[in-house]
C-alpha positions as CSV (number, residue, x, y, z in Angstrom):
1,X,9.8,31.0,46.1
2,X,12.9,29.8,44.6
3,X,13.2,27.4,41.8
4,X,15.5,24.4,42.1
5,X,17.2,23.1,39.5
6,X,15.7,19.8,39.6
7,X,12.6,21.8,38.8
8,X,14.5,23.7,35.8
9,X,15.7,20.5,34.1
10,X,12.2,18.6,34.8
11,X,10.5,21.2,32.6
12,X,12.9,21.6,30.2
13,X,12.6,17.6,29.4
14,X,12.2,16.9,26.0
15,X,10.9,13.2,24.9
16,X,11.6,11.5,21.6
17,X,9.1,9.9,20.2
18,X,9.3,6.8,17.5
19,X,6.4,4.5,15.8
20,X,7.4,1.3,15.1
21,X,5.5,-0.9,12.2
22,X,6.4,-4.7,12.0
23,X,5.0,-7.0,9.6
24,X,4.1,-10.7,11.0
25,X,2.7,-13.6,9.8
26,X,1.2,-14.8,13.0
27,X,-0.4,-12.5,16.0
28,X,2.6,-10.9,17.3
29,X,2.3,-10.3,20.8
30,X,1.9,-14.5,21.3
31,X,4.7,-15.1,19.1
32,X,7.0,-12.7,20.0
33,X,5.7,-11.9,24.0
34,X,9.2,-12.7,25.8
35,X,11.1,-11.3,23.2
36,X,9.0,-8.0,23.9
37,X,10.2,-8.5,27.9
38,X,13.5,-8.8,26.6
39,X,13.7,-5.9,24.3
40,X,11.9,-3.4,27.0
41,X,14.3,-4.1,29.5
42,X,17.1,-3.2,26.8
43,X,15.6,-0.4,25.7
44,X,14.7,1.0,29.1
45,X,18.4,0.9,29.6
46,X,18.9,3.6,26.5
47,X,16.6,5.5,27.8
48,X,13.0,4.5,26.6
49,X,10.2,5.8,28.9
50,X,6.9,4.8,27.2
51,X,6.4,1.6,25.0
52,X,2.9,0.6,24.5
53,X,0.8,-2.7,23.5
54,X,1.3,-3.7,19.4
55,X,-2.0,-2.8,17.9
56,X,-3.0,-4.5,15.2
57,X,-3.4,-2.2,11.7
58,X,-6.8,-2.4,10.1
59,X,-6.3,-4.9,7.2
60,X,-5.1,-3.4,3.8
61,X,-3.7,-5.0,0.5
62,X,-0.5,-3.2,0.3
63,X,0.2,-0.4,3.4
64,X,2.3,2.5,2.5
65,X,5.2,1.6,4.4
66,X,5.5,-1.7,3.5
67,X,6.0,-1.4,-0.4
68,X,8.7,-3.6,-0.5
69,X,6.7,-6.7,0.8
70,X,4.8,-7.3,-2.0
71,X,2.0,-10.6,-2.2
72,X,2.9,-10.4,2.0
73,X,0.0,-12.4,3.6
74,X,-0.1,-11.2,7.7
75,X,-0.8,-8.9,9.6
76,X,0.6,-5.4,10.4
77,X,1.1,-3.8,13.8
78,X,2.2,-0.7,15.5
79,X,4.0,0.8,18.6
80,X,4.5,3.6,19.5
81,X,7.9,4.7,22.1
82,X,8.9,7.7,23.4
83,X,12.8,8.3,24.3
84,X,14.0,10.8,27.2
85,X,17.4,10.8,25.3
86,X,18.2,11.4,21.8
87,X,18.3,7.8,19.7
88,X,17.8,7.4,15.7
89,X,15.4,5.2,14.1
90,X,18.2,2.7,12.4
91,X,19.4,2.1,16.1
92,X,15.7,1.4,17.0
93,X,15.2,-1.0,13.8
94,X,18.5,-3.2,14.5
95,X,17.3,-3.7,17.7
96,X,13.9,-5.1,16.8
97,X,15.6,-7.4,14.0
98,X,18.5,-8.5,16.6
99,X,15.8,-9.3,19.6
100,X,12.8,-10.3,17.4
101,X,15.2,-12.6,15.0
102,X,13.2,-10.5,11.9
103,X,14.3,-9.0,8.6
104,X,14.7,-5.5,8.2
105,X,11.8,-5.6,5.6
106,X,9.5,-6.1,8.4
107,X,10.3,-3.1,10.3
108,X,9.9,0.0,9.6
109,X,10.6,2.8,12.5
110,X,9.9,6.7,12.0
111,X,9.9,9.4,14.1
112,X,6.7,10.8,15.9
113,X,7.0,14.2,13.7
114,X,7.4,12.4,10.2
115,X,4.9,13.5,7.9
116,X,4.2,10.2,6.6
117,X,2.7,9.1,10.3
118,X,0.0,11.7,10.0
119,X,-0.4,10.9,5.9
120,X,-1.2,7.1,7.2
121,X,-3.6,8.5,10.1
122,X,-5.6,10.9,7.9
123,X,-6.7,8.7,5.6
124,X,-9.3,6.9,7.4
125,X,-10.9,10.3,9.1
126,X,-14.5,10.6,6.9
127,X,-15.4,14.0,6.2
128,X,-18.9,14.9,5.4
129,X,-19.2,17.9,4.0
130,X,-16.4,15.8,1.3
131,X,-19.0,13.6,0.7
132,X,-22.1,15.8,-0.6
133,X,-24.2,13.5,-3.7
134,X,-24.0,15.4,-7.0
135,X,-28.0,15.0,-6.8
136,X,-28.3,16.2,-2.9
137,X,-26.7,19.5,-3.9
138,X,-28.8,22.7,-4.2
139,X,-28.1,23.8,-7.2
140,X,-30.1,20.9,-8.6
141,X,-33.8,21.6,-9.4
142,X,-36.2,19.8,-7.2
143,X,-38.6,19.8,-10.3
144,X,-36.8,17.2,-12.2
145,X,-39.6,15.4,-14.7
146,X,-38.6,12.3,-16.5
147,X,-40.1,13.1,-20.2
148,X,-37.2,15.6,-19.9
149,X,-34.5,13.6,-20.1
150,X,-35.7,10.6,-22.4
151,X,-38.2,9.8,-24.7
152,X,-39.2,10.5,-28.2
153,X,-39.2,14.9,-27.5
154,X,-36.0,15.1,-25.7
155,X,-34.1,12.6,-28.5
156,X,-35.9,15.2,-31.5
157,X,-34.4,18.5,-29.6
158,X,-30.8,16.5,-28.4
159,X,-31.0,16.1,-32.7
160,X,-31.6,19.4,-33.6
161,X,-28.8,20.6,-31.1
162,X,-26.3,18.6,-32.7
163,X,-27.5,20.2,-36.1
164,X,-27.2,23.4,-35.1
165,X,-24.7,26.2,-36.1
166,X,-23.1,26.1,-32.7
167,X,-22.3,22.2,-33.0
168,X,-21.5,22.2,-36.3
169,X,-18.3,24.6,-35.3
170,X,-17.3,21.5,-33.3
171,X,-17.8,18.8,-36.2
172,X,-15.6,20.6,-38.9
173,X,-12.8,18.1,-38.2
174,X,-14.4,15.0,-39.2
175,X,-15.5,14.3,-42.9
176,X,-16.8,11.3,-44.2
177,X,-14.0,9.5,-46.1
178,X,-14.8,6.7,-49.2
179,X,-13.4,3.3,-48.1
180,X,-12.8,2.6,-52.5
181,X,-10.7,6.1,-52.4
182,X,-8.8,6.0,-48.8
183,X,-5.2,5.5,-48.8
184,X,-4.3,5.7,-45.5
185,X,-3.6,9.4,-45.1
């Protein structure tokens, strides 16, 4: 069985992949859905394979990537694109300002393998075992009773610990000081 080279170069085809975050103040995919036509059939031509649907971002106050928009009242969306050729991510972002008739601030377009993209993924992943109540642990004593921690017998011993030898190491630095004699020092 031989291997063709159409075979060879099939494997060896490495894609490019790009997330793309846009800022708008409306829902994007009514405001901007023939632009989105426009802009796939462009990019097609450079080489894009995959572009899916803008998602919209779960709300937040002020997102990571978009620092610079600060008091911004919208929405934030993201999609993601994978490349069969090489392309950088300012070539990407001036082609969603040119077609989309947006600022730059508004765009923000990094590569599949950026660390940040898996920073802003993590964050919302819960953890259990992260989450374990101070009182649910067990080194706490199930045998907890409540005259031990207030009344009249635990305020006499908390007294007589802070009048021991042992806290009165701690208190050296404080002395009482006359208001008639103090001078500021």
């Amino acid at each position: 069985m031989a291997l063709e080279l159409k075979d060879i170069l099939q494997t060896m085809k490495k894609t490019y992949g790009f997330v793309v975050r846009i800022a708008c103040e409306d829902d994007f995919n009514k405001t901007y859905g023939d632009r989105i036509n426009v802009l796939k059939t462009i990019l097609t031509g450079k080489g894009m394979t995959k572009m899916s649907e803008a998602k919209a971002l779960p709300l937040s106050a002020q997102p990571f990537v978009f620092q610079r928009l600060e008091g911004f009242i919208g929405k934030y969306y993201i999609i993601n694109i994978e490349f069969e050729y090489p392309i950088t991510p300012t070539e990407l972002t001036s082609e969603f300002t040119t077609l989309l008739n947006l600022n730059r601030a508004y765009i923000v377009v990094r590569t599949a393998e950026n660390p940040f993209n898996k920073y802003e993924t993590d964050y919302l992943k819960y953890n259990e075992e992260d989450y374990i109540p101070q009182l649910v642990a067990e080194e706490m004593p199930h045998d907890i009773k409540e005259e031990d921690l207030v009344g009249d017998d635990y305020n006499e011993q908390l007294v007589k610990k802070l009048q021991s030898k042992e806290a009165k190491k701690y208190q050296h630095q404080w002395a009482e000081v006359d208001k008639k004699d103090y001078k500021g020092q």
